[in-house]
C-alpha positions, 0 to 999 in steps of 0.5 A: 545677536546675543540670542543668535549666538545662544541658540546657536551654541544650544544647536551645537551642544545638542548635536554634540550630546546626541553624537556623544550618545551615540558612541556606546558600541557597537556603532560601526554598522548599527547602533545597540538602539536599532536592536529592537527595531531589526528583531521586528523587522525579522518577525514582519518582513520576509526578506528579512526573515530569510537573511537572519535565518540564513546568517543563523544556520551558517553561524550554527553550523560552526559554534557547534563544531567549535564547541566540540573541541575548542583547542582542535577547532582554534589550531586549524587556523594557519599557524606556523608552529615552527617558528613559535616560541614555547608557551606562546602563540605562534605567527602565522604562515604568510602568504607570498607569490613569487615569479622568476626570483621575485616577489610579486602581488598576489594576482597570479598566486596559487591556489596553494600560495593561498591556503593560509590566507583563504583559511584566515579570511573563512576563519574571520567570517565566521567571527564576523557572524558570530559577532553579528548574531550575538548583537541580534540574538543577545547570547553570548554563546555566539560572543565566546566563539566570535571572541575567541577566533578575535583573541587568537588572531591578536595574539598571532598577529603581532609575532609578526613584523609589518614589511615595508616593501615599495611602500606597499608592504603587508602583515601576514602579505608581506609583498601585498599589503594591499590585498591584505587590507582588503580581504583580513584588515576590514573585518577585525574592527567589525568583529570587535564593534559588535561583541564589544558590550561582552567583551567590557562586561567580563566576557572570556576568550578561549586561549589554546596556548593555556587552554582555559579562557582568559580576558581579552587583551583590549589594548592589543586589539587596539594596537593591531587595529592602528597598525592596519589603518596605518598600513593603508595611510602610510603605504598605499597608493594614490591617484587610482582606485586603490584609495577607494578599495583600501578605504573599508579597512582605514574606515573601520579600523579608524571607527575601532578607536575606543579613545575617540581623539584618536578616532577622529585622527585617523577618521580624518584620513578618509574623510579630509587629510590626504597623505603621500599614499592615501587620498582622502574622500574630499579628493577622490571626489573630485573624480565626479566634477558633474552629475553623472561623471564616473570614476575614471577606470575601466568598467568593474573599478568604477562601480566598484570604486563607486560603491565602496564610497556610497557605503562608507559614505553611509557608515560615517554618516550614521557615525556622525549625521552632521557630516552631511556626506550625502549632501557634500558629495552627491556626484558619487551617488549620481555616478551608480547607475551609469553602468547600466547605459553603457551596455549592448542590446544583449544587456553585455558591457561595452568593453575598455582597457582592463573591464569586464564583458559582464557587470551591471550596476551595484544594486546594493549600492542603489540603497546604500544611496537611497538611504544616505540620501533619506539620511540628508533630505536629498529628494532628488535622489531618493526620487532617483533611486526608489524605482531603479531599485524597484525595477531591479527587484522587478527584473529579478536582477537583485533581491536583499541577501547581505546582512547589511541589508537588515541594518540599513534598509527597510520596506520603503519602495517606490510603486513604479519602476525606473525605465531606463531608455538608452540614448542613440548615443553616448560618451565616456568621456575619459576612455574617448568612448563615443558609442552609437546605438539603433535599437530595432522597433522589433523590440529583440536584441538580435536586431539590434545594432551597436558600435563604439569607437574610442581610446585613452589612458587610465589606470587599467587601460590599454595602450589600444589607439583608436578602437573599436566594437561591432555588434551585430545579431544578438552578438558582440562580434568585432570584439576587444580581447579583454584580460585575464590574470595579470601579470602574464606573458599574454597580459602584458604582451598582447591583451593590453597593447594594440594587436589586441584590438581592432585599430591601426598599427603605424610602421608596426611599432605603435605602442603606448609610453609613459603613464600608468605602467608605461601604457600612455597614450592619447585620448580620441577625441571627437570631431563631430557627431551626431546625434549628440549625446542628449539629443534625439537625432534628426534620422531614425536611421543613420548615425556617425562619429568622426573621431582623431587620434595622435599615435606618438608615442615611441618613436618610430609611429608619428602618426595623425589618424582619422576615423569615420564610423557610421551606423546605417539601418535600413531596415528593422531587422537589417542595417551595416556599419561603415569605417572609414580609418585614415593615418599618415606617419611623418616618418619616410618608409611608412606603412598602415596595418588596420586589425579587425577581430571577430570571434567565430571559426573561420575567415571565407575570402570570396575572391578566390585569386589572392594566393594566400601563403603560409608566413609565419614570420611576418609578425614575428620581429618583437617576439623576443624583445625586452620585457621587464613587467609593468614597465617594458613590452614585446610592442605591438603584440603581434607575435601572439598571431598563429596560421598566419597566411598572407596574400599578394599585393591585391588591388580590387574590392574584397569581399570577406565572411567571418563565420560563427557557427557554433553558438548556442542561439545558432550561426551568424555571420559578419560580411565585410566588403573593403574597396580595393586600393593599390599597395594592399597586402591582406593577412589572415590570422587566428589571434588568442582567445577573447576572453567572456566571448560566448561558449565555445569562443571564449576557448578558441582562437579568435579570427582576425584580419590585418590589412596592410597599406604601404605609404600614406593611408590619408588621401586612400585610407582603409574603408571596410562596410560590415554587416552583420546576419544569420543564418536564416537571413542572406546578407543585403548588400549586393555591391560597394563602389569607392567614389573618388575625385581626382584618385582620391577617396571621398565615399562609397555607392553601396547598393542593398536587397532589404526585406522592404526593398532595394536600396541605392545609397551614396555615402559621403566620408570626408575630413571636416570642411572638405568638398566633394564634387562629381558631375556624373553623380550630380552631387556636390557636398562640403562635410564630413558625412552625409547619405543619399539614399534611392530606391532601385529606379534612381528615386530619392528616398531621403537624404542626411546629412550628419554633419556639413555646410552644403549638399547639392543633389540633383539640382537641388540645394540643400543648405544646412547649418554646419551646428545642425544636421539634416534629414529629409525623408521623402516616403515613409519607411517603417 
């Protein structure tokens, strides 16, 4: 026991020792020992080589100028000489956004509200790189300049108070201390990391004010690091990504401590100590309970999020390898790449709350990843990311260009390229999300087929109930509108409430309450799907989710809803999507109203007798309600609807085309057919613009129907069959006929002219446990969803059944475990 005792406590002090050794700066992003071993990186590897030669011209560029005229080159940063003493640095001009009255983060700043700041953050670039091609290079003409900038920063800063506004006060923002850690705080500890040999070794600074060099004020430089570490743990912000985004600036400024208990103090806000406005890495970790969950947020906040973590979870444990980070958290790792799964067949990002159409997995953050893991043994996840970032580089998606990359990665790459094959479905699980996709064995996007339904509350999310995309044609074409600037009129009374989205509105006042700035709503959840995520699926043509939905929030919806989407291909370059959407409000006088966007020109109604009118103020109710930012809205948003032509109460089948003629690849076209059903109203609008939709529609109005239905639209919901084609194809559907038992609806009849033939299909959409019966059909099915397909001589060619106890066709029983779906393919269809 003794002996244990002893080697363990030798274990320990070797540990100690070597971390203890480690400490002599610069250590942050590399350690003074990794020089030489760079430098032969440089000589040897051209990707290397390219870097260091791009950091060396930028950074020449600019000591040559700042060599010119010290005094005027110094005295262009943002200083405010009005308000400065005699003999002394002045403060700098603070930047400031202000909106009827009030302050205001900086989101919707101008671009001369920015001036100070945007010419602070060039300045302390160039300080950074001169730092970093000091430590490469050794000259310390690169050390005086980056000093320089880093000493006249010191010294403004202080004239100034830090506000304390909210809570979320800055220095030089003082209403947006969160941006200002983001984009000035990180970059000072780094600057100091790298030229801190010079700086302890006699190294000077040029101060403006007495015009000659002067030594550097270390314990200033300290102080004004404390003060941004503790900007970030004393007034963030917790439960959201703002944790992750302000970590970078607590991090360095922590790591910038020359007194090494004080390092490890703040140190331990990051790594363990939560407080009331940070929390710490051991609780947003949380966030990744299993292998493969993602941050909670919309598409550019999780990899962002994810990424920011993967390096600083590097950084510390270059600092201090024992920690393990990589080890201790690897759910963050395994969280990089799920971006990537979750896009269309055009490679564009499946669209939730705040996120973005364009994104892709963070790269860098592949090796980040990659060398956290190699740092802590884990070879599953080196085996994990060595080929995805070979097949990145492989696709021409990523080449090394950051600086970091010298430090950090070498050569090491894995021979064969990842393959990632994307699922017939998935999920993300905190949006609700359940996608469906039905890749073409043509192997081109355009014959792609792709859906989703879903809807949640996050931070950044939308109040947008059960919602969904369609794809179709190398296109997004049933599109969510997205965002722009925070903050606006448009932001907040349309892109992030329901007629924003392709949903069903409940007695015109659905809306979200509660929750992140008042947006809360429910999730969707899922009933039944198939396939299930994971899984092959038993048909290569049909798919189908059933999802529900409570709209309860406010008080005038009270709804329960329903939605069936179904993907059905019937051919390789042919297929259609079937929704099914049912709501009942508990509330008397009710009344539904289904909204479907697709981005093109214009809406062609084949039904020539439905007598559209202008009606310009059916929407118009809410236009000027109360609307306090972040916490009030114009709900549900429709007022934003412009050309609004409304018909009469039309009760027969509907045949309508959104026309897209103007992309680049050449028209297309989505097809809708609606079975008719009493005490329907139907309106044509042009809805805002959906923002990243393909040139010229991310500058037009986006046509939009809304569908209208008095009463319960539970037994009689909305029924819309889509199909998407081109110009080059017709459209296959020839007709659709509701199925009704007893006045209610129970399916369709949808008869096709595809490329391999025509087509009968019978497609039953029912509540789950419900049964259906039709003598004249000769079908009885108990289910949610199922499709009998004939050729056009009454032939059986398959049949499925996606989730169901019994179908009898024909005479023939067809018994199915209620766990398992059903396919049975009676010809060989390609």
């Amino acid at each position: 026991m003794k002996i244990k005792k002893a080697l363990l406590f030798i274990v320990l002090f070797i540990q100690f020792s070597i971390h203890g050794q480690e400490l002599e700066r610069p250590f942050i992003w590399v350690k003074s020992s990794e020089r030489h071993q760079i430098l032969n990186k440089i000589k040897t590897q051209d990707w290397a080589a390219d870097i260091y030669h791009n950091l060396q011209n930028k950074t020449d560029r600019e000591v040559k100028e700042f060599y010119k005229n010290p005094t005027a080159y110094i005295k262009r940063l943002p200083f405010n000489w009005t308000e400065g003493m005699t003999n002394e640095f002045p403060p700098f001009y603070k930047t400031d956004h202000v909106e009827n009255g009030k302050h205001r983060n900086l989101d919707n700043a101008t671009d001369k509200e920015w001036e100070p700041a945007e010419l602070l953050i060039e300045y302390l670039q160039v300080a950074l790189d001169c730092s970093m091609m000091y430590y490469l290079s050794q000259d310390e003409t690169y050390a005086y300049v980056a000093s320089s900038i880093l000493y006249s920063f010191t010294k403004s800063v202080q004239q100034s108070k830090i506000s304390n506004w909210k809570g979320r006060g800055g220095w030089l923002f003082p209403y947006d201390g969160f941006r200002e850690v983001r984009v000035i705080g990180y970059k000072l500890p780094l600057i100091y990391d790298f030229i801190h040999p010079y700086l302890i070794n006699g190294g000077e600074s040029f101060d403006i004010i007495k015009g000659k060099r002067m030594s550097f004020p270390l314990d200033e430089a300290q102080s004004v690091f404390r003060s941004y570490a503790n900007i970030t743990v004393n007034y963030g912000q917790t439960g959201s990504n703002h944790c992750a985004l302000e970590a970078p600036s607590l991090v360095y400024n922590a790591l910038a401590m020359d007194d090494e208990n004080e390092r490890e103090k703040w140190l331990s806000y990051f790594l363990s100590q939560s407080t009331e406005n940070q929390d710490a890495l051991n609780e947003m970790a949380k966030k990744y309970k299993t292998k493969g969950d993602i941050w909670p947020e919309t598409s550019q906040y999780l990899n962002h999020t994810t990424s920011i973590l993967a390096k600083l979870m590097l950084v510390v444990n270059r600092y201090n390898p024992s920690l393990k980070l990589g080890a201790t958290y690897p759910n963050i790792l395994y969280a990089l790449p799920r971006l990537d799964y979750f896009v269309y067949p055009n490679n564009e990002i499946v669209r939730w709350g705040d996120g973005h159409r364009y994104a892709h997995a963070p790269y860098e953050a592949y090796e980040d990843a990659y060398a956290l893991s190699k740092m802590d043994g884990l070879e599953a996840l080196q085996a994990k990311f060595a080929p995805l970032i070979k097949r990145a580089i492989n696709k021409g998606k990523y080449s090394r260009q950051n600086v970091e990359a010298l430090f950090w990665y070498n050569n090491e790459m894995s021979k064969e390229a990842a393959i990632i094959d994307l699922p017939r479905t998935d999920r993300v699980y905190h949006v609700g999300i359940v996608l469906q996709r039905n890749l073409s064995s043509t192997n081109t996007p355009e014959d792609g087929l792709m859906c989703f339904v879903g809807g949640a509350h996050m931070v950044h999310g939308h109040a947008e109930g059960m919602n969904i995309e369609l794809y179709g044609e190398g296109q997004v074409l049933g599109v969510d509108h997205g965002r722009k600037k925070y903050g606006q009129d448009l932001h907040e009374n349309y892109s992030r409430i329901f007629a924003a989205h392709n949903t069903v509105i409940v007695n015109g006042s659905s809306q979200g309450e509660g929750g992140w700035v008042n947006l809360g709503i429910n999730k969707v959840e899922v009933v039944s799907m198939e396939p299930k995520v994971g899984e092959k699926g038993v048909s290569p043509y049909h798919s189908f989710s059933q999802t529900s939905f409570i709209d309860d929030k406010g008080q005038k919806a009270e709804a329960t809803q329903e939605r069936t989407l179904a993907l059905i291909r019937t051919s390789p370059t042919t297929g259609y999507y079937v929704d099914v959407f049912r709501s009942n409000s508990k509330l008397p006088n009710e009344y539904h109203d289904y909204l479907y966007h697709n981005i093109g020109d214009k809406i062609v109604v084949k039904n020539i007798d439905m007598d559209f009118e202008k009606t310009p103020n059916r929407y118009m109710a809410n236009a000027n309600a109360s609307w306090k930012h972040n916490k009030a809205y114009r709900n549900p948003g429709w007022h934003f609807f412009k050309n609004v032509k409304t018909s009469r109460t039309y009760d027969e089948n509907v045949t309508l085309t959104f026309n897209t003629k103007r992309l680049n690849s050449g028209p297309v076209f989505m097809q809708l057919h609606i079975p008719g059903f009493e005490n329907r109203v139907y309106t044509k609008v042009n809805a805002p613009i959906t923002f990243e939709a393909p040139k010229p529609y991310d500058n037009l109005p986006t046509p939009t129907l809304v569908i209208r239905h008095d009463g319960e639209a539970w037994e009689n919901p909305f029924v819309v069959v889509y199909e998407p084609f081109n110009e080059n194809e017709k459209p296959t559907i020839k007709t659709v006929e509701k199925i009704e038992q007893n006045g209610v609806y129970k399916g369709l009849k949808v008869s096709s002219k595809t490329p391999e033939g025509s087509l009968i299909q019978y497609i039953i959409t029912q509540s789950k446990g419900e049964e259906f019966k039709s003598d004249i059909l000769d079908i009885y099915f108990k289910g949610s969803f199922a499709v009998i397909t004939l050729d056009e001589n009454d032939n059986l060619l398959s049949v499925y059944v996606g989730e169901g106890d019994k179908l009898i066709y024909g005479g023939e029983l067809i018994e199915t475990d209620k766990n398992k779906a059903y396919y049975k393919n009676s010809i060989n269809r390609n």
